[in-house]
C-alpha positions, 0 to 999 in steps of 0.5 A, spaced: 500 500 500 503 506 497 500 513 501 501 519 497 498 526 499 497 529 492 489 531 491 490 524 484 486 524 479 485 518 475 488 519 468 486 514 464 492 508 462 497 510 465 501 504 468 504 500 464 504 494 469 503 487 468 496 486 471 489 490 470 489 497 473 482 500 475 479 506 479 474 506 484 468 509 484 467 512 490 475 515 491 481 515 487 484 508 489 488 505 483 490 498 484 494 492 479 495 485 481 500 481 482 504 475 487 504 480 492 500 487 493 505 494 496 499 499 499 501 506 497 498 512 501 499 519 496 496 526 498 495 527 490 490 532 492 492 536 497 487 537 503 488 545 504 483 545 510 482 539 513 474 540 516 470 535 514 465 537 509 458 534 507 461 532 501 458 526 495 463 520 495 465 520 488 467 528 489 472 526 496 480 528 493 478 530 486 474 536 489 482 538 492 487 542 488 492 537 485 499 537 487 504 535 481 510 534 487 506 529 490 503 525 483 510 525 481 512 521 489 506 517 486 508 515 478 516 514 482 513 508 487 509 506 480 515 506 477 520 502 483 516 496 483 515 495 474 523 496 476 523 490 480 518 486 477 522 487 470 529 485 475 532 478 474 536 478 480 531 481 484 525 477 486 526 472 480 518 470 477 515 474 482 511 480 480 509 485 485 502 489 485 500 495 489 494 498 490 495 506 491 490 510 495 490 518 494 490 520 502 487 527 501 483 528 508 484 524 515 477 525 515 473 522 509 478 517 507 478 512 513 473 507 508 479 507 504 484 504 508 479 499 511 479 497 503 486 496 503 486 492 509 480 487 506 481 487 499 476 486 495 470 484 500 468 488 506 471 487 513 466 483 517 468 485 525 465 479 528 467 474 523 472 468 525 479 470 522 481 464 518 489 466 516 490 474 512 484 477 510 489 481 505 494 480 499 497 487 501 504 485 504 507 492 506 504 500 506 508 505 503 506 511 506 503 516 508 506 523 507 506 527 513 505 525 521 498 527 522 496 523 516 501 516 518 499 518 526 492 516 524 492 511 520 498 507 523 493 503 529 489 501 522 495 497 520 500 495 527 496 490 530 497 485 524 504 487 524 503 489 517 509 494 515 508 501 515 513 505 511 513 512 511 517 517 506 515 523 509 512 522 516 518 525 520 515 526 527 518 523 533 512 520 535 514 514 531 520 512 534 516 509 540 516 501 538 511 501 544 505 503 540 508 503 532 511 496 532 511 495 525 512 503 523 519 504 519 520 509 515 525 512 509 526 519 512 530 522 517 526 524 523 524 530 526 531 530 531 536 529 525 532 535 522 533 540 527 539 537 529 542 540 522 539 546 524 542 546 531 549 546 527 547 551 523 546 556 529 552 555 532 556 554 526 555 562 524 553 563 532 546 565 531 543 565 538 537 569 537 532 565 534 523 565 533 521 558 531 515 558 527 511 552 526 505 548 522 500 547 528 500 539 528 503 533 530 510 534 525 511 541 527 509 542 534 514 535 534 520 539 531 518 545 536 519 540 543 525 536 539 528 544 538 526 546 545 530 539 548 536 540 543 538 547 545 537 547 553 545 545 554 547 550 548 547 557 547 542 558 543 535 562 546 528 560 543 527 568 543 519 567 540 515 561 537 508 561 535 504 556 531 501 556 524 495 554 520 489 557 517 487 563 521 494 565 523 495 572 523 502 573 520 502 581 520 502 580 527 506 575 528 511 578 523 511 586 528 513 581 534 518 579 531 520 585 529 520 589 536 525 583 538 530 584 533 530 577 532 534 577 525 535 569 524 527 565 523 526 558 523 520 556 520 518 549 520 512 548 517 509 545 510 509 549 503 502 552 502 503 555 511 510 557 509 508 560 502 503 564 506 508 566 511 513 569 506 508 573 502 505 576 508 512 578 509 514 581 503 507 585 503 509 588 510 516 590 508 520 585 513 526 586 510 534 583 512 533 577 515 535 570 515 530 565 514 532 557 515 527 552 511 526 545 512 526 539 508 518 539 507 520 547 503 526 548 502 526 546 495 520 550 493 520 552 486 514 558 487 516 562 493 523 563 490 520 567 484 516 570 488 516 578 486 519 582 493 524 575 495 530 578 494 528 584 500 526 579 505 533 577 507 537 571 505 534 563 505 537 557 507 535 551 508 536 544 510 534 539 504 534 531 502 540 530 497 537 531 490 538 523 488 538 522 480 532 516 478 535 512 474 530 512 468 525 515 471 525 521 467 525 517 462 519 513 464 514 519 466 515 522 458 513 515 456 506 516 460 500 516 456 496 522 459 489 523 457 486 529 458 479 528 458 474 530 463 469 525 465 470 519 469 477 519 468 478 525 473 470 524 476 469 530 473 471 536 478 479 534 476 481 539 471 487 535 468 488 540 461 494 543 464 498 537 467 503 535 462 510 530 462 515 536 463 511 539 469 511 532 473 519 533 471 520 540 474 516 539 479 520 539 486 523 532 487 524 532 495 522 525 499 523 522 492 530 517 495 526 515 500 519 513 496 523 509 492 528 506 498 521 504 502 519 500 495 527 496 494 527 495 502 521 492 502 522 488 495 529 486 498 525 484 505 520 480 501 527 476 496 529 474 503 523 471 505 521 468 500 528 465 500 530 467 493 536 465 489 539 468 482 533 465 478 527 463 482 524 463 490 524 457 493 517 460 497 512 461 494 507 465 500 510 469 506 506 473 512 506 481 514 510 479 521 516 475 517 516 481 511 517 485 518 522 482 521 527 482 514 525 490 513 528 491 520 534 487 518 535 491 511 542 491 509 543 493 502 547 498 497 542 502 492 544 508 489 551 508 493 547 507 499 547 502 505 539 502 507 539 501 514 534 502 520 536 501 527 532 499 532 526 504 532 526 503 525 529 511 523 533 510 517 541 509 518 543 513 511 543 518 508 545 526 508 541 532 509 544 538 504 545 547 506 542 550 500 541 557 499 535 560 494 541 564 489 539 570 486 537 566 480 531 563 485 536 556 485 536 552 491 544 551 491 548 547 495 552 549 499 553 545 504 553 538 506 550 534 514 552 527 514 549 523 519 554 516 519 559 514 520 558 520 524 555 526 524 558 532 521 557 539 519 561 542 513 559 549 509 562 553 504 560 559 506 564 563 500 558 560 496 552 565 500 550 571 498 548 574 505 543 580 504 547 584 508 554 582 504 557 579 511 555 573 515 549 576 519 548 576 527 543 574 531 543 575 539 540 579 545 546 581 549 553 581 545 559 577 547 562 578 554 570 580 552 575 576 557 575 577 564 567 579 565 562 574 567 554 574 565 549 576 569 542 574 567 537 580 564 530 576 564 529 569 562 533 568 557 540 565 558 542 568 551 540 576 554 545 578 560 549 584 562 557 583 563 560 584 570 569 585 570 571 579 575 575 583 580 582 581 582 584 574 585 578 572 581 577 569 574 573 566 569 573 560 566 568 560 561 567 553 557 565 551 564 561 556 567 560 563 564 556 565 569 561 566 576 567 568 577 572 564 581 577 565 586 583 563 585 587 559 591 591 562 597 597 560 592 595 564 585 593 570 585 589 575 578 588 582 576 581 584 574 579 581 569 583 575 568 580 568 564 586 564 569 590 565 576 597 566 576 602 562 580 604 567 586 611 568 588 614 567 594 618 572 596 624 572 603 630 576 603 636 570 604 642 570 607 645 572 602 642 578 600 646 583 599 642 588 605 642 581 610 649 581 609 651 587 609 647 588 616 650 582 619 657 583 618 655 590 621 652 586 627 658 582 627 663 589 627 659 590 633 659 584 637 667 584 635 667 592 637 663 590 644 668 585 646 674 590 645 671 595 649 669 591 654 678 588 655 679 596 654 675 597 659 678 592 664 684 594 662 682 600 666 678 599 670 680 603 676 681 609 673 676 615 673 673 614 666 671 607 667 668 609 673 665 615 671 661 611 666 659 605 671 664 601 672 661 594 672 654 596 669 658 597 663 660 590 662 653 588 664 651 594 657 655 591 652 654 584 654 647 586 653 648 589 646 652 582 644 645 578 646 641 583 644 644 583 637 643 575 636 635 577 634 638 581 627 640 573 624 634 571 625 631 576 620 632 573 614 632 566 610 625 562 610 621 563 617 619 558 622 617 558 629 624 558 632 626 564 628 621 567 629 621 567 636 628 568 637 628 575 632 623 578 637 625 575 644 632 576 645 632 584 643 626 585 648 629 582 653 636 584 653 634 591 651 629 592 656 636 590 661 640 596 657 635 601 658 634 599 665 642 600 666 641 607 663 635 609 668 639 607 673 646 611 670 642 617 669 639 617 676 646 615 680 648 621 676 643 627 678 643 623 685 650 625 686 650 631 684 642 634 686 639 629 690 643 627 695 644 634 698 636 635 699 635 628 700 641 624 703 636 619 707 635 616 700 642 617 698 643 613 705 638 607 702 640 607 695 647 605 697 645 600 703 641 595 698 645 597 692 639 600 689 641 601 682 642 593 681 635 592 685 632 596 680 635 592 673 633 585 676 626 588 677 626 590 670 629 584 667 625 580 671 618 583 669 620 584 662 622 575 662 615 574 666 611 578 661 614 575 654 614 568 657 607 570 659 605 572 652 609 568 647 605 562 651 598 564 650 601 567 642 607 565 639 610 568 634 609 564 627 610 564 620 606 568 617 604 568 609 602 575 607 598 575 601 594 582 602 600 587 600 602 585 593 597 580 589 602 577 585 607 575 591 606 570 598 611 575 603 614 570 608 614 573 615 613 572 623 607 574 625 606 577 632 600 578 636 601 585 639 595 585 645 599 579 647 606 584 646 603 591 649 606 590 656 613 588 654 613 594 649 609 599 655 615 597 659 621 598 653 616 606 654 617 607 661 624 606 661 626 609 655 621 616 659 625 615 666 632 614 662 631 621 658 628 625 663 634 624 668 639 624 664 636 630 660 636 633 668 643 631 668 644 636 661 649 641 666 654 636 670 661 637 669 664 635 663 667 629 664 661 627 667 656 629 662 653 621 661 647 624 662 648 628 656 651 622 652 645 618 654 640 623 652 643 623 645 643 616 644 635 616 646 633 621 641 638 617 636 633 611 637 626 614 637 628 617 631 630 611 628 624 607 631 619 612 628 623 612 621 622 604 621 614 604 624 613 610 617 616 606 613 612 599 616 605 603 615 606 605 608 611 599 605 610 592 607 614 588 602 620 583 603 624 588 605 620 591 610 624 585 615 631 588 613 628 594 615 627 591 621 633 589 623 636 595 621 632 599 626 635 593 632 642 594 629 641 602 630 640 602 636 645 598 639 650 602 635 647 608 639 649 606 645 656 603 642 658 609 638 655 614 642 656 612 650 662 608 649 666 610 643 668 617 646 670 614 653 675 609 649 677 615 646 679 619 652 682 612 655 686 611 648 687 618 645 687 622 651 690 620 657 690 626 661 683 627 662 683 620 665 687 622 672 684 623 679 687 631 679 682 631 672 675 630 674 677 634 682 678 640 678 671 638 675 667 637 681 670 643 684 669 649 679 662 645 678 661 646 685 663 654 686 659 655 679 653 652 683 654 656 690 654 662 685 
């Protein structure tokens, strides 16, 4: 059985097959004998409105325009099966018939089918079934998937074979309902998948999707929906169309979405209608995307005004070149003859030879592969040889279960189904309507081995002489993220990735990530840069040249001390403290370790020892000087006013009370402190993005008592020598002193300026500088001028010297 949906007219002795051929009175239905019959459903007449009209039988399709593409898929499945019947090596001495309905309505011609199915007596629903109540071995058919979708349970209960050349809707693949249901054309999902290729390859993502309102478009609607949820493309617009469409409508929505790429997935007659529509409203630059079911129109291309709506592409079956049946069709013998060859209403004076030729040949492959497979199914089931079959009957099912095994070449094709009975052959051609008004081929989408979109983009002739663009929001650049505006994926504004962020857009378009605690990123960053990690070695130049000068002091410490105790007992050495000075230098040795810690890579014994000697240590120096300073102003302004001091001061050696007191308290409170907050490496990664500077960090609530007391004694040691300022010369410590403090303050503030405006690596040298500074305060400025009157001037360092001080200090005072 063989369904075609072309409005057919019988028209007259045309088949010149073996057998008889007859018209039914009551329908166009056209029949030949043979072996075994193929049905074949044909849209001959074209059903344009598909309400049910209260119409004679005998007026049914040949009161429905005549469609020419269709008659010639028609004249095709005539001319396959008199091809086969005339082979040798295909089903030798079997002759296959057909008996061919013109399906013109879903409606009206239900009693057609029953015809098929029952032959040439009627169907008797409670009669007892005896074996196949029809010759008809297989159905080829019908056209389109409202027409298959409703004659298709008719067939599958029997198994009987149901091969479709047009009827693509996904529906078909469920087994579960259509178990006897293959077909020759691709489905619905292969179409839009080219389509989906299509947009992507020229980066269209703006699209409207306008669709036939029955089973095949609202069908390719929900596959394209399905197809692009993971893909950047966005259904901007979808409407559906039939009879009562209004396209101006649909056509300023459009417009008012600068949606510039249109899909439209519908049959020729909507799709004619739709483009005229646009022609008349003047859209103009847009980019249309036919499918199969038109894009080989022959009427729209000529349409006066084509040229101003944009460009046309399309998705098309290959034109696959009939052998010989061109030929075929120009040996027809057409009777135009009104009358009961036409059932009277069928004008067929304008039909001729050479318009059935020209007429748009899409889907005419797949009716003649749907009449070969079954042909070849039938040969192996009939267990045929070169020269004859060895069985002579065979059942629907088993002709079913062949089709399902089809593996043969026709045409440079493997005809193959898989296992929901879609084709596994066969490309889809990218054609482009030329100026010419010419579907050019300018592209190809294979399917196997695998799937493959190529296109020769110098071939088209876009209206805007470039390759146009269709999307809601331009592309983000590098370094910026998408945040939505609305629904639509496709429509979004861009956001800069702030630093130490990044994108990775081929995974997630939508969120900046951050980078790890070791990488870091300027704004605007698609990936995260390695930090490096900074420290000043041992030996960098400024570490090296501090701890040489630490060494020098420590070196110079041990010489000033022999110095000293080669002199011990002279004025000098006792005006300067005596054995308290042993006590200040080897304090400034010890308090000198904490510069070598400084440096190389921290950990938390270096970062303990680079504070906790200096504070402690030093703290000892200062409390010296307190003292010093004090015994100074004592001998030469207290004691006359306050001698019981004098007294006790003396008695219990006040001066070394007051340092071990400082010392205990400083060692109390650094141990306290460094027990509840150690000092630790610390990585900073907040004063320079690029690098991970390696520090020792140190909790300074847990420090404040130890520096409030460095603090006190620095205040007391200032104010008593700066009262000392007007002693005796040689006893002018007091004045020695106050220099070496005002050294070390300013020092200290110079290095805490530069700790709040500079916190690279360097800020450590820094740091080290700062210690190594105040110590030579000390060194230089206390003791360096006493060495040099122990050394260079001998004379100023005798008893007789610093009486003749006293004294004149003395009568100057009483004065």
């Amino acid at each position: 059985l063989l369904t075609l949906p072309v409005g057919l007219c019988y028209l007259g002795s045309v088949w010149p097959l073996p057998g008889t051929h007859r018209v039914s009175p009551g329908a166009s239905e056209f029949r030949t004998e043979g072996d075994f019959v193929i049905g074949g459903l044909f849209n001959i007449h074209e059903d344009q409105n598909p309400q049910f009209y209260q119409i004679p039988e005998v007026l049914q399709c040949t009161s429905k325009p005549f469609d020419v593409s269709n008659y010639r898929r028609f004249q095709l499945m005539r001319f396959s099966i008199e091809e086969i019947n005339n082979s040798s090596s295909l089903l030798p001495g079997v002759t296959l018939g057909y008996n061919i309905f013109d399906h013109c309505s879903d409606t009206q011609n239900i009693p057609g089918i029953f015809s098929i199915l029952s032959g040439k007596d009627p169907i008797d629903p409670w009669a007892t079934r005896h074996g196949n109540v029809t010759k008809v071995t297989a159905v080829v058919g019908a056209y389109t998937s409202s027409m298959t979708r409703t004659v298709a349970p008719l067939f599958m209960p029997s198994h009987i074979p149901l091969i479709s050349y047009g009827a693509s809707s996904s529906i078909f693949s469920q087994k579960l309902n259509y178990p006897s249901f293959l077909r020759t054309v691709h489905p619905n999902k292969d179409v839009v998948d080219v389509i989906v290729h299509m947009l992507q390859h020229f980066q269209w993502q703006w699209v409207a999707f306008l669709h036939i309102d029955n089973d095949y478009g609202n069908d390719g609607r929900n596959v394209f929906m399905k197809m692009i949820q993971d893909k950047d493309i966005c259904l901007a617009y979808t409407k559906k169309l039939d009879e009562n469409t209004n396209y101006t409508t649909i056509l300023k929505q459009i417009q008012i979405q600068n949606i510039q790429v249109i899909i439209v997935f519908a049959t020729e007659q909507v799709a004619e209608n739709l483009i005229e529509s646009a022609i008349e409203m003047n859209v103009t630059n847009k980019t249309w995307i036919a499918v199969d079911s038109w894009s080989l129109n022959k009427k729209i291309p000529k349409l006066s005004g084509i040229r101003n709506i944009g460009t046309v592409i399309g998705v098309a079956e290959p034109d696959v070149t009939i052998p010989g049946f061109n030929k075929f069709i120009r040996a027809l013998e057409i009777e135009n003859q009104p009358g009961e060859f036409c059932n009277q209403f069928c004008n067929c004076s304008d039909l001729n030879r050479s318009e059935i030729v020209r007429a748009e040949n899409s889907f005419n492959f797949p009716v003649y592969a749907a009449v070969h497979a079954i042909a070849h199914a039938l040969h192996n089931t009939l267990q045929c040889g070169d020269k004859k079959c060895h069985k002579n009957s065979t059942s629907p099912h088993m002709v079913l279960s062949e089709l399902k095994r089809s593996n043969f070449s026709l045409l440079n094709h493997t005809i193959e189904f898989d296992r929901n009975g879609d084709p596994r052959f066969g490309t889809f051609n990218i054609i482009f309507w030329n100026s010419s008004g010419e579907a050019e081929v300018v592209g190809v989408h294979k399917f196997q081995p695998s799937s493959h979109f190529s296109v020769n983009e110098s071939k088209i002739q876009w209206h805007n002489s470039t390759v146009p663009s269709s999307v809601c929001s331009s592309e983000c650049q590098p370094g910026f993220r998408k945040s939505l505006v609305g629904i639509h994926k496709c429509c979004f504004k861009c956001v800069i990735c702030p630093s130490s962020t990044y994108i990775n857009s081929s995974e997630d378009q939508y969120t900046c990530l951050s980078c790890d605690e070791t990488e870091w990123s300027p704004e605007a960053s698609t990936a995260c840069n390695k930090r490096v990690v900074e420290f000043v070695p041992f030996e960098d130049a400024f570490a090296v040249v501090i701890m040489v000068g630490t060494v020098c002091l420590v070196g110079l410490c041990l010489l000033t001390s022999v110095l000293f105790a080669l002199n011990y007992n002279t004025p000098v050495v006792r005006s300067a403290g005596g054995p308290m000075c042993f006590l200040i230098l080897g304090c400034l040795c010890l308090s000198s370790i904490s510069v070598f810690f400084y440096f190389s890579i921290p950990t938390v014994a270096s970062c303990l020892l680079r504070f906790f000697p200096f504070l402690l240590f030093f703290s000892v120096c200062l409390a010296c000087f307190v003292v010093r300073s004090f015994q100074i102003v004592c001998i030469f302004k207290i004691a006359a006013k306050y001698p019981s001091l004098q007294c006790w001061w003396m008695k219990y050696h006040g001066q070394w009370l007051i340092i071990t007191l400082a010392f205990v308290v400083q060692a109390t409170m650094l141990i306290f402190g460094y027990s509840f907050s150690p000092p630790a490496p610390f990585s900073d990664r907040e004063w320079e993005q690029s690098q991970i500077i390696l520090s020792c960090g140190i909790d300074f609530k847990a420090n404040t008592a130890s520096v409030i007391l460095l603090l006190v004694l620095c205040c007391l040691c200032f104010t008593f020598s700066y009262m000392g300022k007007d002693l005796p010369k040689n006893y002018n410590e007091a004045k020695s002193i106050t220099f070496c403090l005002l050294l070390i303050a300013m020092t200290w503030v110079i290095f805490v300026t530069q700790f709040i405006l500079y916190q690279g690596k360097y800020i450590h040298t820094f740091n080290a500088l700062a210690v190594v500074s105040s110590l030579y305060s000390f060194l230089l400025w206390y003791f360096l001028p006493k060495c040099y009157i122990i050394v260079f001037q001998p004379q100023r360092n005798t008893t007789q010297y610093f009486q003749g001080l006293i004294q004149s200090y003395t009568k100057t005072v009483s004065q």
